[in-house]
C-alpha positions in Angstrom: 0.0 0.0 0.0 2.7 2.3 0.1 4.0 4.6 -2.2 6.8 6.9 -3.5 5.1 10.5 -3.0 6.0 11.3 -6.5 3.5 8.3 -7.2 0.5 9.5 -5.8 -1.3 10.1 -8.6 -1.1 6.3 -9.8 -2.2 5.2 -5.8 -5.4 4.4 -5.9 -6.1 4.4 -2.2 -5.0 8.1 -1.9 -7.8 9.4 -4.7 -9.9 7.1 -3.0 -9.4 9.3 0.2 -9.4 12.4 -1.2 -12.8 11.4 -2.5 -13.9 10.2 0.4 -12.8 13.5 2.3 -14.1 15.7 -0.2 -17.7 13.9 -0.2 -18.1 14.4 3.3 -17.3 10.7 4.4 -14.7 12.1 7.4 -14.9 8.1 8.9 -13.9 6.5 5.6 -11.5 8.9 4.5 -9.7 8.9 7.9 -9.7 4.9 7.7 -7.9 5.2 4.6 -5.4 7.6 5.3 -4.7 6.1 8.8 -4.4 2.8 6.6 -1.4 5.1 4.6 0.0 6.2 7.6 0.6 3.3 9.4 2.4 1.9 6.3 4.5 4.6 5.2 5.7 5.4 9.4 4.6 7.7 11.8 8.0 9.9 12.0 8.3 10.7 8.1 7.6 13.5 5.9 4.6 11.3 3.8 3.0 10.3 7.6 3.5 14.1 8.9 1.2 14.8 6.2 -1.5 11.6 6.2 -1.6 12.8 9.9 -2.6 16.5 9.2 -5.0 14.7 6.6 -6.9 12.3 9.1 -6.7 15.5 11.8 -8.5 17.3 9.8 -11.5 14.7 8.1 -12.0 14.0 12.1 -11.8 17.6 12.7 -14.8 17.8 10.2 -16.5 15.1 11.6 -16.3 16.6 15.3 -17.6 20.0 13.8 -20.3 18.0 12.4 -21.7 16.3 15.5 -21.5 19.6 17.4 -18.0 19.4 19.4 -16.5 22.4 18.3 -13.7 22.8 20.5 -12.4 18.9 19.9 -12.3 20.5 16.0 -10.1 23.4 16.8 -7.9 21.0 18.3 -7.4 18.8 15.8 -7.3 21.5 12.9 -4.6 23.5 15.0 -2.4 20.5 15.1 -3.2 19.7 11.8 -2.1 23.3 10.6 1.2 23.0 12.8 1.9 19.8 11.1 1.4 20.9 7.4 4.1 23.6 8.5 7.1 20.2 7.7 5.0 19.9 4.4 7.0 21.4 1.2 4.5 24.0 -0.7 3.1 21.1 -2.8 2.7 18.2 -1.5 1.2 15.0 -3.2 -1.0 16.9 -5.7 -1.9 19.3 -2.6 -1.5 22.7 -2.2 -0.5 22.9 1.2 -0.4 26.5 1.4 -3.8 27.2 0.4 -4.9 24.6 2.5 -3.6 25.6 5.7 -5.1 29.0 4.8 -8.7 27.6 4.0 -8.5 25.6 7.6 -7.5 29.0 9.3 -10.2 30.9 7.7 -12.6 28.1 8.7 -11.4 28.5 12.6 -12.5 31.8 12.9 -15.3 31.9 10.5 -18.2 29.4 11.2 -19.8 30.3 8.1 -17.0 29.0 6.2 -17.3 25.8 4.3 -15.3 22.6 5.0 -12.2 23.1 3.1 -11.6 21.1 0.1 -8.6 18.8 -1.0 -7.9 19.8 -4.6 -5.6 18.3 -6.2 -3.0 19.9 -8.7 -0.9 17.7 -11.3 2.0 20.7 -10.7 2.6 24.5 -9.0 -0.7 26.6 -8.9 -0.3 30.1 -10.4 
């Protein structure tokens, strides 16, 4: 299951959770990334970032069941680890994502931030 990250578009359980995270299946998506984590190893660059991902889809899934604080949390630490992330990152943006999750902090009418995916640099 694991994967070179300059392979990620050819992984087909990495689209699979960015689909899942991106149609609102937080549970699934986090399965699947955890599922990445494990097999790629907690202390490197690639499980930094599956870590920030699966922070964030149960971020999303505590904001969803009403426990607001629990979803700061886990976005803050989210955030703080997508700091270790190079600028793009696995198709990801990870600029633009860690500024999407900050707006959503402090502005509840903010929708769930997105994982787009980018074959290279955005403009």
């Amino acid at each position: 299951m694991a994967f070179f990250t300059a392979q990620w578009q050819t992984s087909e359980e990495y689209l699979y959770g960015i689909d899942l995270y991106n149609y609102a299946y937080w549970w699934e998506c986090h399965e699947i990334f955890e599922g990445l984590w494990h097999a790629v190893g907690h202390h490197t660059e690639q499980g930094n970032f599956f870590q920030a991902l699966i922070q964030f889809a149960a971020a999303n899934l505590k904001r969803f069941t009403g426990h607001h604080r629990a979803a700061g949390n886990l976005v803050t630490n989210g955030i703080v680890r997508l700091q270790k992330i190079p600028t793009l990152y696995m198709g990801i943006d990870v600029a633009r994502l860690t500024q999407d999750f900050r707006q959503h902090l402090v502005d509840s009418d903010f929708r769930t931030p997105l994982l787009r995916l980018h074959e290279r640099e955005p403009a």
